[in-house]
C-alpha positions in Angstrom: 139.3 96.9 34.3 136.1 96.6 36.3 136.6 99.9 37.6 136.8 101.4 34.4 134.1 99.5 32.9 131.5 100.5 36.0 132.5 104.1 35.4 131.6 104.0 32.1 128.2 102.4 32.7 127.6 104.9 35.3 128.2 108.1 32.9 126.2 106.5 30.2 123.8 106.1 32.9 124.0 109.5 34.3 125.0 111.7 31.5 124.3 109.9 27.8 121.0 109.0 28.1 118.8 111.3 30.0 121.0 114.0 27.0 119.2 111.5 24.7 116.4 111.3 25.9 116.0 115.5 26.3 117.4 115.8 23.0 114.8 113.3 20.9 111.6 115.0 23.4 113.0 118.5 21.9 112.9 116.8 18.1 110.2 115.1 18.5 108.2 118.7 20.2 109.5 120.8 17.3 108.3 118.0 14.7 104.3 118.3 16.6 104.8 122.0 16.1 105.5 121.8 13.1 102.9 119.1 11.8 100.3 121.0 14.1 100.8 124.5 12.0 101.4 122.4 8.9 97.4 120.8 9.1 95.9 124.1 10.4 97.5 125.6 6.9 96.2 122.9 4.7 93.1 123.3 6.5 93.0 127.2 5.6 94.1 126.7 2.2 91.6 126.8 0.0 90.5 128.5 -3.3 88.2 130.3 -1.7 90.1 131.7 0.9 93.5 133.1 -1.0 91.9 136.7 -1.3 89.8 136.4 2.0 91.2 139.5 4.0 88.2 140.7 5.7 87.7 141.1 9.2 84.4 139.8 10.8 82.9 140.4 13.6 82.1 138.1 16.4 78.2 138.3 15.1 79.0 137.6 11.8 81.4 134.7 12.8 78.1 133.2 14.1 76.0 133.3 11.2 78.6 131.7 9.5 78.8 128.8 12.3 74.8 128.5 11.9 74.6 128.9 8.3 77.2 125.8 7.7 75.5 124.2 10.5 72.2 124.3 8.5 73.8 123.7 5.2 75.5 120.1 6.6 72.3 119.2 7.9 70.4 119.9 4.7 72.9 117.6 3.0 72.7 114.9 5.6 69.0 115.0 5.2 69.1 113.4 1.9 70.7 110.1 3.2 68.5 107.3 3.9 70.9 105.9 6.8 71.0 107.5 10.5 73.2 110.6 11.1 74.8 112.2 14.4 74.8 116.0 15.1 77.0 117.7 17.8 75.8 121.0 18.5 78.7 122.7 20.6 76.8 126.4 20.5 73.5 124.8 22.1 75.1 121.9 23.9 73.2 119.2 22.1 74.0 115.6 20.3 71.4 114.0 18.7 70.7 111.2 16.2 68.2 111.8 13.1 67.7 110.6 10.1 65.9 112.9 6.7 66.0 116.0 8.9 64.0 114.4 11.7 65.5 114.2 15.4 65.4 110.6 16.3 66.8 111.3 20.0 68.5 114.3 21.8 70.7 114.5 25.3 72.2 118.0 26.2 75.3 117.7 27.5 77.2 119.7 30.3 80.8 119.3 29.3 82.8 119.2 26.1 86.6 119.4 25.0 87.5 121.0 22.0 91.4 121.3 20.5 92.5 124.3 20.1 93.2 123.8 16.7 89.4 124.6 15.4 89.7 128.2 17.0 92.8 128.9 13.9 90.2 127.9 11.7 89.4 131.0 9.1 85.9 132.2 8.0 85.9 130.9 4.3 87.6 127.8 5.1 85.9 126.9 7.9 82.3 127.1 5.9 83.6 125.0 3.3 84.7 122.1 5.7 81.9 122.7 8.1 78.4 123.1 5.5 78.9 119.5 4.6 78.7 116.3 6.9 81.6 114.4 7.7 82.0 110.7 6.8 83.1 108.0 9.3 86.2 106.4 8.2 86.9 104.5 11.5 84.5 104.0 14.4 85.9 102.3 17.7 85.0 101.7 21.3 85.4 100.2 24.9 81.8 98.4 24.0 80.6 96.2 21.5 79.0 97.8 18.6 76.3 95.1 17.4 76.7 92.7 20.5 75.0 89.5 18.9 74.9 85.9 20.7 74.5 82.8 18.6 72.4 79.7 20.1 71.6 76.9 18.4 67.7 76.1 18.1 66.6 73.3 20.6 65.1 70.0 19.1 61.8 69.8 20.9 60.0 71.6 24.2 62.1 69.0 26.8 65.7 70.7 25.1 64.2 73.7 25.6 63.5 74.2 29.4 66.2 72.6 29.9 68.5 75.5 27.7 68.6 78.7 30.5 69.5 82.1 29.5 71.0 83.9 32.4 71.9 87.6 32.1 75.2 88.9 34.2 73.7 92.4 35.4 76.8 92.8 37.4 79.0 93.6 34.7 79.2 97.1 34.6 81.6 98.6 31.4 82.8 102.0 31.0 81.5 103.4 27.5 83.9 105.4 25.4 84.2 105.6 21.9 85.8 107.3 19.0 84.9 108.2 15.3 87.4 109.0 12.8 86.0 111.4 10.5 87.5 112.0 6.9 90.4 110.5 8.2 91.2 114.3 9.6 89.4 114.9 12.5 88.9 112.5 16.0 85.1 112.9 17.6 84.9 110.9 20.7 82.1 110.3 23.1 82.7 109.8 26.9 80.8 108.6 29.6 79.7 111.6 31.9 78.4 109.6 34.9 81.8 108.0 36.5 81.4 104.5 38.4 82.3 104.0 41.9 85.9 102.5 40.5 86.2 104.7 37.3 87.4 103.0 34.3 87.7 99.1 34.6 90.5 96.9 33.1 89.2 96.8 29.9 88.7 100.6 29.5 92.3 101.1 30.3 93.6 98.6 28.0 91.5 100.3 25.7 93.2 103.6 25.9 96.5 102.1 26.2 96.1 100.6 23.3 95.2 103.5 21.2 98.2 106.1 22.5 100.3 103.5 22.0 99.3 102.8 18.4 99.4 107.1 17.9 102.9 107.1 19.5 104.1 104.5 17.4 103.0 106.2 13.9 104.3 109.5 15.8 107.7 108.1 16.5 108.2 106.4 13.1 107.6 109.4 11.5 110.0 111.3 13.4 112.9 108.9 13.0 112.0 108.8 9.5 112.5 112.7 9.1 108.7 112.9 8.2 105.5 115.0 9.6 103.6 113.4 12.1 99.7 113.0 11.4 97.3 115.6 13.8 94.1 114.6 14.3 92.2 117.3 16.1 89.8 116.0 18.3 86.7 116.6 20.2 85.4 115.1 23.2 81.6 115.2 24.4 80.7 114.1 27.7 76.9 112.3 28.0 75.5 109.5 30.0 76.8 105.9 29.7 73.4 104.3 28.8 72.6 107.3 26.1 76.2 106.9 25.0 75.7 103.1 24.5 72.4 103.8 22.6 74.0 106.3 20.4 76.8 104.3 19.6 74.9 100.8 18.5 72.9 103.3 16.2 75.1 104.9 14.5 76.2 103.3 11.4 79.9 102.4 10.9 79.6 104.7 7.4 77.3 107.2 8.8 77.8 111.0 8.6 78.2 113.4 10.8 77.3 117.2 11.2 78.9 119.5 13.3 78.7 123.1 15.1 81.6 124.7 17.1 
C-alpha cells in the first residue's frame, strides 16, 4: 500500500502538475493576447477613425505627434495647478505650470511598450491633444515627507530638543503614475547606487507585480479579460526624480509626446 501510494505521489509529481502548470501558462498567454489586442482596439475605435483609410507618411505622422503635443499643452495651460510633460521626440521631462517651464532634465534612456506603435493617426490625436489626469500616483519615496514636533515651552526645552539628520540613508527613487486609469508612466532613477536597489525598493516592486498578478489571475480563472496597462518608463537622476515627484500634484495632468 505504501508502494502504491509513493508511486502515485511521484506521477502527480512528475507528470500532473508541471502538465498543469504548462497548460494554465498557455491559458493564461492566450488570455494577455487576447486582452492586449482587445485594448489596442478600443483604443483605435473611435468616431473619428471608422472611415480613416489614408496612408501617411512618416512626415506627416510627425506633425500629427507635434500638433497633439501642442494642443495638450495648450489645454494644460489653463490649469492653475503644476503639470508634467514627457517629451519622447526631444528627450525632455519637465514640470510647468500656465505654459511656463518650471524645470527641465533631458534624459538618455526611455522604455516605451510596444503597444503605442499600433496606435492609428486619428485615434492617436484624439487621446494624445489632451493631458492625461492622474488617477493613482505611487513610489519607493515619500511624497510630502512631513515630521511633527511639538513646540518647546521655553529657550532651556529648546537646546536641549536636537534635530539630527541621517545623511546615510540613501533610497532608491522610483515611482509610478496611473493616468486615466489606462496608461502606467513611471519614473526611474538613472544613476544606480553602489548596491542597486535597497530592501525597500524591492519590496516595493514585489509588491506591485504581485498585486497585477493577482487581478491578472482572478481574471483568468474567472473566464474574464485581463486589464493592460501600457506603460512607459523614463530614466532621470534620483535627486531630479525626487524633486519632480514631491511637485507633482496627486491630481495633476500630464502631457505627452511619443
Amino acid at each position: 500500500m505504501q508502494i502504491k501510494n509513493n508511486k502515485f505521489l511521484k506521477r502527480l509529481l512528475i507528470q500532473f502538475l508541471p502538465a498543469l502548470m504548462l497548460g494554465y501558462f498557455l491559458v493564461f498567454t492566450v488570455a494577455y493576447t487576447w486582452s492586449l489586442r482587445s485594448t489596442l482596439g478600443q483604443w483605435n475605435t473611435l468616431e473619428s477613425s471608422s472611415t480613416d483609410t489614408l496612408t501617411y507618411s512618416s512626415e506627416e505622422w510627425e506633425l500629427i505627434h507635434l500638433k497633439s503635443f501642442l494642443d495638450a499643452r495648450l489645454a494644460m495651460s489653463a490649469s492653475d495647478s503644476i503639470g508634467l510633460t514627457i517629451n519622447l521626440k526631444d528627450s525632455l521631462i519637465q514640470l510647468e505650470m500656465k505654459g511656463v517651464v518650471l524645470r527641465q532634465v533631458k534624459f538618455d534612456r526611455a522604455e516605451m511598450s510596444r503597444f503605442f506603435k499600433g496606435l492609428k493617426p486619428r485615434p492617436y490625436a484624439e487621446h494624445f491633444s489632451r493631458p492625461f489626469s492622474i488617477t493613482e500616483i505611487e513610489g519607493t519615496i515619500e511624497k510630502n515627507p512631513v515630521i511633527v514636533r511639538k513646540v518647546p515651552k521655553d529657550t532651556l526645552e529648546a537646546a536641549q530638543t536636537k534635530v539630527e539628520v541621517d545623511t546615510s540613508k540613501v533610497e532608491f527613487v522610483e515611482w509610478h503614475l496611473l493616468l486615466d486609469s489606462a496608461l502606467i508612466v513611471s519614473v526611474v532613477q538613472s544613476d544606480e547606487s553602489e548596491t542597486g536597489p535597497d530592501w525597500s525598493t524591492f519590496r516595493y516592486r514585489t509588491r506591485r507585480h504581485m498585486e497585477n498578478f493577482r487581478s491578472s489571475n482572478y481574471a483568468v480563472i474567472r473566464m474574464k479579460r485581463p486589464v493592460i496597462y501600457p506603460e512607459i518608463t523614463v530614466f532621470i537622476p534620483a535627486s531630479e526624480a525626487r524633486s519632480f515627484f514631491r511637485a507633482l500634484p496627486p491630481n495633476g495632468q500630464v502631457v505627452l509626446r511619443l
